[in-house]
C-alpha positions as CSV (number, residue, x, y, z in Angstrom):
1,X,2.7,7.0,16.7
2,X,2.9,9.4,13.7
3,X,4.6,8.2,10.7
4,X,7.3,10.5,10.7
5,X,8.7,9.5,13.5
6,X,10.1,6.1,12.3
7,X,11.4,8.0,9.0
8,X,14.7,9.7,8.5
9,X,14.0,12.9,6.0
10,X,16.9,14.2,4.6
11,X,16.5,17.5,2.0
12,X,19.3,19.1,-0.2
13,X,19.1,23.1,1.8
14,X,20.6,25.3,-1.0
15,X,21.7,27.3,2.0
16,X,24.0,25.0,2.8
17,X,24.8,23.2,-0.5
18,X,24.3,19.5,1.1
19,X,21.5,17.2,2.5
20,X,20.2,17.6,5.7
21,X,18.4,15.9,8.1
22,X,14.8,17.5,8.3
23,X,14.0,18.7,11.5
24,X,11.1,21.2,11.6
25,X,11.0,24.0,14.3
26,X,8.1,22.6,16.2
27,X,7.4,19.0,16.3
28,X,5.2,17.6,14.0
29,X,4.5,21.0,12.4
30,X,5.8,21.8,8.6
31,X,5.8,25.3,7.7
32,X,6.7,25.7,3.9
33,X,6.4,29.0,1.6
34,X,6.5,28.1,-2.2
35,X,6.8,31.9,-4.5
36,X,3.7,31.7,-6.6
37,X,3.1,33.1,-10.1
38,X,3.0,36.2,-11.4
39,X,-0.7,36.2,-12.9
40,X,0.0,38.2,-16.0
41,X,-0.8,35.5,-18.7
42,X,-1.1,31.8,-19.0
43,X,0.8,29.3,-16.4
44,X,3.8,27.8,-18.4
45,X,5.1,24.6,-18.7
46,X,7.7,25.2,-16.5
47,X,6.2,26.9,-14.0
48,X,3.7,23.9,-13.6
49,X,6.7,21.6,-13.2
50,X,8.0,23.8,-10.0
51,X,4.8,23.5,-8.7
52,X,4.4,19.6,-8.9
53,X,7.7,19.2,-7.3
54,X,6.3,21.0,-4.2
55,X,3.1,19.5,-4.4
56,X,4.7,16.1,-4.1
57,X,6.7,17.4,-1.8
58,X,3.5,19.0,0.3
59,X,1.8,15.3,-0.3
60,X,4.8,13.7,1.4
61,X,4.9,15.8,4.4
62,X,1.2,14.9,5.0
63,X,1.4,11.3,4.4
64,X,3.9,11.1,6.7
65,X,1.8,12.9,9.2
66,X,2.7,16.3,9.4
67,X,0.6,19.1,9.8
68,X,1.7,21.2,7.3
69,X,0.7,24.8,6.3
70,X,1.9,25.6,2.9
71,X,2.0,29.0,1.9
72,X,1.6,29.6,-2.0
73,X,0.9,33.1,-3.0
74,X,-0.1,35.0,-5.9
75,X,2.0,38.0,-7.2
76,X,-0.6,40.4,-8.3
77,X,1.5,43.8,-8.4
78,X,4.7,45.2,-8.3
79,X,6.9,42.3,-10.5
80,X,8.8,44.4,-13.0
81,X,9.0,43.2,-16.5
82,X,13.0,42.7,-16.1
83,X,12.9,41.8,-12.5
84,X,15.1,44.8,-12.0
85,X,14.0,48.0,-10.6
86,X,13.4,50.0,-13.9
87,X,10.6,49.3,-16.4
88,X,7.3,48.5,-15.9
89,X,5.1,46.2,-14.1
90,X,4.0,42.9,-15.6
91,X,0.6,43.1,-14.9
92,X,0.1,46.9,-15.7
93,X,2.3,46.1,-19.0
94,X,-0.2,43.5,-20.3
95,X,-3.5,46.0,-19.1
96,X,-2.6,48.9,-21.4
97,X,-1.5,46.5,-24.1
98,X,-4.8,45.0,-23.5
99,X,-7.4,47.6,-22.7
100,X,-7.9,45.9,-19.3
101,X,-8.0,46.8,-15.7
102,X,-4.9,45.4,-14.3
103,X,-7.6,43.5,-11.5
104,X,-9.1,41.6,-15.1
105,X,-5.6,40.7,-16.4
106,X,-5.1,39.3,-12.1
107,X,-8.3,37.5,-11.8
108,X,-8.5,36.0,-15.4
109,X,-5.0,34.6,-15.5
110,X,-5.0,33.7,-12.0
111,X,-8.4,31.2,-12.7
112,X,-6.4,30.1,-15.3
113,X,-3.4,29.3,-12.9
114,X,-6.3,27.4,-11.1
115,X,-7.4,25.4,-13.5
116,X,-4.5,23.8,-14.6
117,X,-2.9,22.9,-11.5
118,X,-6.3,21.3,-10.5
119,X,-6.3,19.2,-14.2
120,X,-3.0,18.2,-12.9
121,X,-4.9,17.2,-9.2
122,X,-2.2,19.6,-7.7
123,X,-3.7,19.9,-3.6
124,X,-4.2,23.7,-2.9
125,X,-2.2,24.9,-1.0
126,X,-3.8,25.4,3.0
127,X,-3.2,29.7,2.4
128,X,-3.1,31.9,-0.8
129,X,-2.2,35.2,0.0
130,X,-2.0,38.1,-2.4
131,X,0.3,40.9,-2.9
132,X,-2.4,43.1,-3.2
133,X,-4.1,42.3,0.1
134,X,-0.8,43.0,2.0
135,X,0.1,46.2,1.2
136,X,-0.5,47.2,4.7
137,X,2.7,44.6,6.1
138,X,4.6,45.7,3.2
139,X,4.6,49.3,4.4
140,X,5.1,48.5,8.2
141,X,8.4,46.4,7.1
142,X,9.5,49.1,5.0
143,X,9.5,51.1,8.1
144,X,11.6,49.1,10.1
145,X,14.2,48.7,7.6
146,X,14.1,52.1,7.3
147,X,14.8,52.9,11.3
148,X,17.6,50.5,11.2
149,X,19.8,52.3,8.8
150,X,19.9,49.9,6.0
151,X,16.5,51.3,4.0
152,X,16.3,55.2,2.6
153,X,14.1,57.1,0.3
154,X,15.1,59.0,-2.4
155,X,12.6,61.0,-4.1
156,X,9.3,59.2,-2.8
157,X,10.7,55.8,-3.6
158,X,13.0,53.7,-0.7
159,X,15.7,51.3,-1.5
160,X,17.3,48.4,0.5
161,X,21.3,49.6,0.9
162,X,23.2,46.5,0.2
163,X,26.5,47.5,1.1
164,X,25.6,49.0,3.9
165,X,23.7,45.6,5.2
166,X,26.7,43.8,4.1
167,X,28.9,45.0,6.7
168,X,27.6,43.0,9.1
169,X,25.6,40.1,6.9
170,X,26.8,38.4,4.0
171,X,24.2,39.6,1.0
172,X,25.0,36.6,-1.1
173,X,24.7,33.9,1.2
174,X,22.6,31.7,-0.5
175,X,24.0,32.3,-4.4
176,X,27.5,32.4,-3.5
177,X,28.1,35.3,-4.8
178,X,30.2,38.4,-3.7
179,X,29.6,42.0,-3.2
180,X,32.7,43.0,-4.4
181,X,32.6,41.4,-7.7
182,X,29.4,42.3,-7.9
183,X,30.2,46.0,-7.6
184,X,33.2,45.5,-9.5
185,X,31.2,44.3,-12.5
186,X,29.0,47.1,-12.7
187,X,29.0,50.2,-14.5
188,X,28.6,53.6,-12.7
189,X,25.5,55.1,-12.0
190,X,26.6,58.4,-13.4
191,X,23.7,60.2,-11.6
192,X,21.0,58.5,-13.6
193,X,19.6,56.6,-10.5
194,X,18.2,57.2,-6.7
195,X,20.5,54.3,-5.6
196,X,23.6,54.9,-3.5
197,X,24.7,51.8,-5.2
198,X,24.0,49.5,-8.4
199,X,23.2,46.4,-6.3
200,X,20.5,48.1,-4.0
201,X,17.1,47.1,-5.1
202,X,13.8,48.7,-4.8
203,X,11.1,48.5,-1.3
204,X,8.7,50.9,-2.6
205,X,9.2,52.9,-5.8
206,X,7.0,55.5,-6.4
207,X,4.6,55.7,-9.4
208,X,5.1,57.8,-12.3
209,X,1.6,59.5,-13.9
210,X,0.4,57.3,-16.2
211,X,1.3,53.4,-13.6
212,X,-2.1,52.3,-13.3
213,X,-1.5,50.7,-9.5
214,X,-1.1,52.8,-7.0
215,X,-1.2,53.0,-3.5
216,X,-0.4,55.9,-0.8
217,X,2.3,55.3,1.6
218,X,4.6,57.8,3.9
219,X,6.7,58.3,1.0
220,X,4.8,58.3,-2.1
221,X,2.2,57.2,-4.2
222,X,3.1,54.2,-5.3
223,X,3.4,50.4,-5.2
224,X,5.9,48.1,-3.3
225,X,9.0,46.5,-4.7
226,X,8.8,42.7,-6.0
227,X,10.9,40.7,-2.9
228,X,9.3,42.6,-0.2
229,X,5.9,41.0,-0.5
230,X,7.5,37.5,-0.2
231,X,9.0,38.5,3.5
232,X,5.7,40.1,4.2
233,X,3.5,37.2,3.1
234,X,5.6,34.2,4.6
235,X,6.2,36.3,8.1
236,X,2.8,36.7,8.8
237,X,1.4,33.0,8.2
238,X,4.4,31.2,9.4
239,X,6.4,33.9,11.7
240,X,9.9,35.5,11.5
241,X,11.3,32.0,11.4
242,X,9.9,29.1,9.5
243,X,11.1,25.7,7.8
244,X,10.8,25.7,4.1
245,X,11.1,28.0,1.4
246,X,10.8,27.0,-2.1
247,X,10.6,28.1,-5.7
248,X,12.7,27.7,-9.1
249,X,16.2,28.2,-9.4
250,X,15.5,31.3,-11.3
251,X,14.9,32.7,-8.1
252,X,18.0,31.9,-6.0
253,X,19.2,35.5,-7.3
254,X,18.3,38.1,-6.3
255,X,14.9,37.5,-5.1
256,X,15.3,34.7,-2.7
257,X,18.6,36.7,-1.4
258,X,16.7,39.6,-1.3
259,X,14.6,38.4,0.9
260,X,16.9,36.6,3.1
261,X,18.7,40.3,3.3
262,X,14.9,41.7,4.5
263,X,14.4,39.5,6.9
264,X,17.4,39.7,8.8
265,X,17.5,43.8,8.4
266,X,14.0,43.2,9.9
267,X,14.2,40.6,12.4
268,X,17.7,40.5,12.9
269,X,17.9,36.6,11.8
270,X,17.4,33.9,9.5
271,X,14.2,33.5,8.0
272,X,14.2,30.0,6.8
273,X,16.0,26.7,7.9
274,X,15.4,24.8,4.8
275,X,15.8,26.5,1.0
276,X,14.5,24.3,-1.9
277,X,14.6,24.9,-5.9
278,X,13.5,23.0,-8.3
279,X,15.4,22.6,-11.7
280,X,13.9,24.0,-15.0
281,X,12.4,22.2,-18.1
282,X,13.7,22.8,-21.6
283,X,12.3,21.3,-24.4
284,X,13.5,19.4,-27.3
285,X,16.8,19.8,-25.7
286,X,16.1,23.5,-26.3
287,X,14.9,26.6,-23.3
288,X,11.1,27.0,-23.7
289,X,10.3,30.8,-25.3
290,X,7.3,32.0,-27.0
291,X,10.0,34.1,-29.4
292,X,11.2,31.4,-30.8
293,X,8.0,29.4,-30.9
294,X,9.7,26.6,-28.9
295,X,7.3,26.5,-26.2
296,X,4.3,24.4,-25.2
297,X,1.4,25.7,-22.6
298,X,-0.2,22.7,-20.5
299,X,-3.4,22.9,-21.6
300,X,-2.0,22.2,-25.3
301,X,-0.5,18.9,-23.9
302,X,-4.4,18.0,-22.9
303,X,-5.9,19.3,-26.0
304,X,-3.3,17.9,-28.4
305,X,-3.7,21.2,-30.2
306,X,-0.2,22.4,-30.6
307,X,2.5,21.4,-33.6
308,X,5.4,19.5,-31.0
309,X,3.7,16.7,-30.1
310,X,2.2,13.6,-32.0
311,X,-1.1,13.7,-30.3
312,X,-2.9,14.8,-27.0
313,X,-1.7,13.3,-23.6
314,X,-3.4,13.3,-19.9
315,X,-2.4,15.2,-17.2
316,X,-1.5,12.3,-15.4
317,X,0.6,10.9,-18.0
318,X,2.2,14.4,-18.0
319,X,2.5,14.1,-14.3
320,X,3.8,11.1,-14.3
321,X,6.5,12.1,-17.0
322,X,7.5,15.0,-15.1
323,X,8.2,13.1,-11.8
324,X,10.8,10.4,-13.7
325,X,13.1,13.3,-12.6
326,X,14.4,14.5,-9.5
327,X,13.4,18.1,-9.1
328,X,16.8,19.4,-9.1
329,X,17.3,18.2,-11.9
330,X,16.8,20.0,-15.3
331,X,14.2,17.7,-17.3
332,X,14.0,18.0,-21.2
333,X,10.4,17.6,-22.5
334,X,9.9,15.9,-25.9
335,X,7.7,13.5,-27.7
336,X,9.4,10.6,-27.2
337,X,9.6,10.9,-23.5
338,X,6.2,11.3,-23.1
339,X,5.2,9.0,-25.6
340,X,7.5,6.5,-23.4
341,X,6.2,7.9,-20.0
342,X,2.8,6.7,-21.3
343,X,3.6,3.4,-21.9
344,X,5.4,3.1,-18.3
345,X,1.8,5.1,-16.9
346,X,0.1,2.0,-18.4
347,X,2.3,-0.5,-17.1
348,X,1.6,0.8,-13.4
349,X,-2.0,1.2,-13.4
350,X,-2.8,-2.1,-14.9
351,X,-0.8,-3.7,-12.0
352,X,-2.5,-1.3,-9.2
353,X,-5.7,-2.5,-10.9
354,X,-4.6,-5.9,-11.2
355,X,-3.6,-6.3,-7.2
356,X,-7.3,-6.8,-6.5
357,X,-7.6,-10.0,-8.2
358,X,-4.3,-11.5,-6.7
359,X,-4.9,-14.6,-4.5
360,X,-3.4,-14.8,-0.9
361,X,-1.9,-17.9,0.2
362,X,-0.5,-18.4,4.0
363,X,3.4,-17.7,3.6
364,X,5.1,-15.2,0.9
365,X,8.2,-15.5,-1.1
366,X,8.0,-11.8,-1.6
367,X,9.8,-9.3,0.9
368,X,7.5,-7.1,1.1
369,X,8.8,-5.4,3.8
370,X,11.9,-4.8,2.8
371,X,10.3,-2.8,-0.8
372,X,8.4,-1.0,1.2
373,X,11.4,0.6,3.3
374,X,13.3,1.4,-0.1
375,X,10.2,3.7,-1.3
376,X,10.5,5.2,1.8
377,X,14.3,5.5,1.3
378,X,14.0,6.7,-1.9
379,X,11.6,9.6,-0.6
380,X,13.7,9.8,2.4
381,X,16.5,11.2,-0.1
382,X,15.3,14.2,-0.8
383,X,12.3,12.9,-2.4
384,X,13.7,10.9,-5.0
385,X,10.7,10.5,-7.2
386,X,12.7,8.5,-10.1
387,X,14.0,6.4,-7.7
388,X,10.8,5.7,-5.9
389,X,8.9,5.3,-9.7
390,X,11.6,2.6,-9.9
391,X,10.6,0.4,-7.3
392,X,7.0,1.1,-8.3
393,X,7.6,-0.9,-11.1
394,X,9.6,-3.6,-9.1
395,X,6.5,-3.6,-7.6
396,X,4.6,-4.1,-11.1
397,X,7.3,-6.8,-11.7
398,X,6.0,-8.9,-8.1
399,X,2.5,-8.3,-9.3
400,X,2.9,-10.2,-12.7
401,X,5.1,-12.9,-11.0
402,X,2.2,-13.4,-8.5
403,X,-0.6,-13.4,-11.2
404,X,1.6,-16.2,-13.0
405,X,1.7,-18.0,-9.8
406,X,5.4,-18.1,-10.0
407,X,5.3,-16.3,-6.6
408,X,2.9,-16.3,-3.2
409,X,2.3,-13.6,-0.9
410,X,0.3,-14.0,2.8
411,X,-2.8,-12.1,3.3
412,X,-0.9,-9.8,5.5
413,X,1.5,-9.3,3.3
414,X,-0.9,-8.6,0.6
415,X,-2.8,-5.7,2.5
416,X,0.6,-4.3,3.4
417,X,1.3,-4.6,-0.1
418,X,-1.5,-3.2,-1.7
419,X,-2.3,-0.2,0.8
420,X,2.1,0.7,0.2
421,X,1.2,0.8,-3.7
422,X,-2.0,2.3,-3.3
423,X,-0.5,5.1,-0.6
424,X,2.6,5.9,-3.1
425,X,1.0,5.8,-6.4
426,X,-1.8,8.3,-5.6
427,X,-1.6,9.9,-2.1
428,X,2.2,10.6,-2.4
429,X,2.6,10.9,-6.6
430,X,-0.6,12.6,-6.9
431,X,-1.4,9.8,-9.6
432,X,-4.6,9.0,-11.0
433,X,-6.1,6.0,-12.3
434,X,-7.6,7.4,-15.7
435,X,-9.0,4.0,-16.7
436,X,-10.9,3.6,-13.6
437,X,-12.1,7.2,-14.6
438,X,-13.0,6.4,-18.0
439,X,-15.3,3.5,-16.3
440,X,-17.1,5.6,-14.2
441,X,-17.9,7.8,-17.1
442,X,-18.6,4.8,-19.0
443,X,-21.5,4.5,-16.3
444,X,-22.5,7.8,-16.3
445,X,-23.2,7.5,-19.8
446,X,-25.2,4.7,-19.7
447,X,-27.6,6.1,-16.7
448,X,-28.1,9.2,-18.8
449,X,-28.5,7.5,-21.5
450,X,-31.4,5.2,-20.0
451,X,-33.3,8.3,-18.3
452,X,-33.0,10.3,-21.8
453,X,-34.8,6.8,-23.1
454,X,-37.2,7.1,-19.9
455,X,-38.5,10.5,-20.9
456,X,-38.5,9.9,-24.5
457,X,-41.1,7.1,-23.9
458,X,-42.8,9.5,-21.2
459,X,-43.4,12.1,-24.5
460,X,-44.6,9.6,-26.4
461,X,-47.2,8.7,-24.0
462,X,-47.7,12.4,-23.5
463,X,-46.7,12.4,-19.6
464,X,-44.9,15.7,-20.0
465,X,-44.6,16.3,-16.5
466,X,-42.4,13.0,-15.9
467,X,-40.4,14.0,-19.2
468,X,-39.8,18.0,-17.8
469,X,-39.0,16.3,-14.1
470,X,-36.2,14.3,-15.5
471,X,-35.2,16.9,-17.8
472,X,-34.8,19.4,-14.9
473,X,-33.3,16.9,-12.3
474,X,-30.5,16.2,-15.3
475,X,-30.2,20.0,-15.7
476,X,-29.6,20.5,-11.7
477,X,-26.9,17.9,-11.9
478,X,-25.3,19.6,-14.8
479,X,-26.1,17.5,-17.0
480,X,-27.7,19.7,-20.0
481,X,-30.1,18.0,-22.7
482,X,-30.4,19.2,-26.4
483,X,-33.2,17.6,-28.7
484,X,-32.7,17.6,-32.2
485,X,-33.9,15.8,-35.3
486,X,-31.4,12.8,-34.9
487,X,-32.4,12.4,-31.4
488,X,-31.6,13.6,-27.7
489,X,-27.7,14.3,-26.9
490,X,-26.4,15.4,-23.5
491,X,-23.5,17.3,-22.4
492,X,-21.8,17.4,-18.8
């Protein structure tokens, strides 16, 4: 029997404002969207922490047994600098600044994106749609919003009609806010916009001369608006109706209502069952922003090369820091705490290393069972990392009484044991044992080291075709050599 079946998830639907009991739209199927970043410079600390929490969440879903597809795309056009529907776009902002095509500003920041969340042994995600290559949907759902009343163009761009949709949906539905106030609390157009109204927001706006992406449709060229190509990407790879959406709570308004508005203009229902935010990270007590220079990119936590912390830390330390916190939580990011969050990493992995030397006896004075249902429990509760992290190191606390010989396990209970620990720490917490790492490196070096000894002995007898075959079977492991008057070095 799948796992899931014996567990009762429960997840906190911002829809809805309370927990509710998971129950996904076709048994033993997970379909989750996460929004995805806007590639126009490096991945931010925060961003990284939104992404975790749905990783975690993704790892969860799977270890239970799911099969999940989780939907992660990349924004590659059409996010205005303001997130309004004036200015310019992000990406074509930083390509004239830069000298770029807006495609080199996409792909370099987008391998960047890469890169970090793999540091941080995020799993991808199982689809990774672009804007870009949907332009095509975006256009056909324009359409249909169009024929229903609720979508117009004005002068070659075409605008989503809010109050129009509103008199028979509640636009607002999932930020609790109202229309009225809304309108209330906004100035007059005075003429100075194609909207029929201040809250309407933008499908497709056309291009003006000198806007780099461009692309023809029926009512312009041009490029589509930011929410649309969320409700085009999430339809087609999970359908009209899917489980899960998630992002930050920076995106609960508009663009998470926006698309909940497209959708049902569209479909004529609810897109999602299930709407999940993660909190956001300040640091120093303070919100993160390059302007003020209190901000910290990820790879600086690795590198150590930045002036907020005392020195460099692992990704999985940083990991580990980051899910001591619920994810609706807002989490503050200092020194201390990670400094702390280290010592805690420490703590864990010893013990995990630790288990395999424990001795098994016949009976246990452990309940082992009963630890093992409050990690599920705690993940149960829409996945309550802190709390499961906590009897982690309950578990860390059996493992040093059993060492001591102060308490005795069975050999059942042991396995049971160790696989739980083993199944939490790294499948479900994406953990990794860095010591374990270091050893294998450790190795590593020391068979390099003895072939770079091999083939210095094979110059010195003059065999140079044993000393170029280990050089070149190094080289096609990626392993380069460099001889120089001190000796041979190697780099990986």
């Amino acid at each position: 029997m799948p796992l899931y079946t014996s567990q009762h998830l429960k997840i906190y639907n911002s829809l809805s404002g309370e927990k509710e009991s998971f129950n996904p739209i076709h048994e033993g199927n997970v379909g989750m969207y996460v929004c995805g970043p806007t590639v126009y410079s490096n991945v931010h600390l925060g961003n990284v922490r939104t992404f975790m929490s749905f990783d975690v969440i993704f790892r969860y879903f799977l270890h239970l047994d799911y099969k999940v597809r989780y939907v992660r795309n990349i924004t590659d056009v059409g996010h205005i600098v303001d997130d309004v529907d004036e200015g310019e776009d992000k990406i074509a902002k930083k390509a004239r600044l830069e000298q770029l095509e807006p495609m080199e500003v996409v792909q370099r920041y987008t391998v960047d994106f890469h890169d970090i969340l793999k540091a941080f042994n995020f799993l991808p995600p199982s689809i990774e749609p672009t804007a870009t290559g949907h332009i095509i949907e975006q256009i056909e759902i324009i359409k249909k919003i169009i024929e229903t009343g609720i979508g117009y163009e004005a002068n070659g761009s075409v605008y989503f009609d809010v109050v129009k949709y509103n008199e028979t949906n509640n636009y607002g539905i999932l930020s609790g806010r109202n229309i009225e106030d809304m309108l209330a609390n906004t100035r007059d157009l005075d003429g100075q916009s194609d909207k029929r109204n201040p809250q309407d927001f933008a499908l497709w706006k056309k291009a003006e001369p000198q806007h780099i992406m461009r692309w023809p449709s029926p009512w312009s060229d041009g490029f589509p608006g930011w929410h649309l190509e969320c409700t085009a990407m999430s339809t087609k790879y999970l359908g009209n109706h899917f489980d899960i959406h998630g992002g930050g709570m920076d995106l609960k308004f508009p663009h998470h209502e926006c698309e909940i508005a497209q959708n049902e203009a569209c479909t004529g229902q609810s897109p999602v069952n299930y709407w999940m935010h993660a909190n956001m990270l300040t640091l120093n007590g303070k919100k993160m922003a390059k302007s003020t220079g209190n901000n910290i990119l990820p790879g600086e936590i690795l590198s150590g090369d930045n002036n907020i912390l005392s020195k460099a830390f692992s990704a999985s330390v940083t990991r580990f820091f980051m899910l001591q916190a619920h994810y609706r939580s807002i989490l503050d990011f200092s020194d201390d705490a990670i400094v702390a969050a280290e010592k805690g990493y420490k703590r864990l992995m010893e013990a995990v290393d630790a288990l395999s030397g424990i001795s098994a006896g016949t009976t246990s004075s452990i309940d082992i069972t009963s630890w093992k249902k409050l990690c599920y429990d705690a993940m149960n509760d829409d996945f309550n990392t802190p709390i499961l992290i906590a009897q982690l190191f309950e578990a860390v606390r059996y493992v040093n009484l059993l060492k001591e010989g102060k308490e005795t396990i069975s050999i059942e209970d042991l396995n049971t044991f160790t696989t739980a620990i083993n199944a939490f720490v790294f499948d479900v917490l994406g953990l990794s044992d860095e010591k374990a790492a270091d050893n294998n490196n450790d190795k590593l070096e020391g068979v390099v080291n003895m072939l770079i000894g091999m083939r210095n002995q094979a110059r010195a007898d003059k065999n140079f075709a044993l000393s170029d075959q280990i050089r070149d079977q190094l080289i096609a492991l990626g392993i380069q050599l460099k001889d120089g008057k001190e000796g041979t070095s190697f780099s990986l």
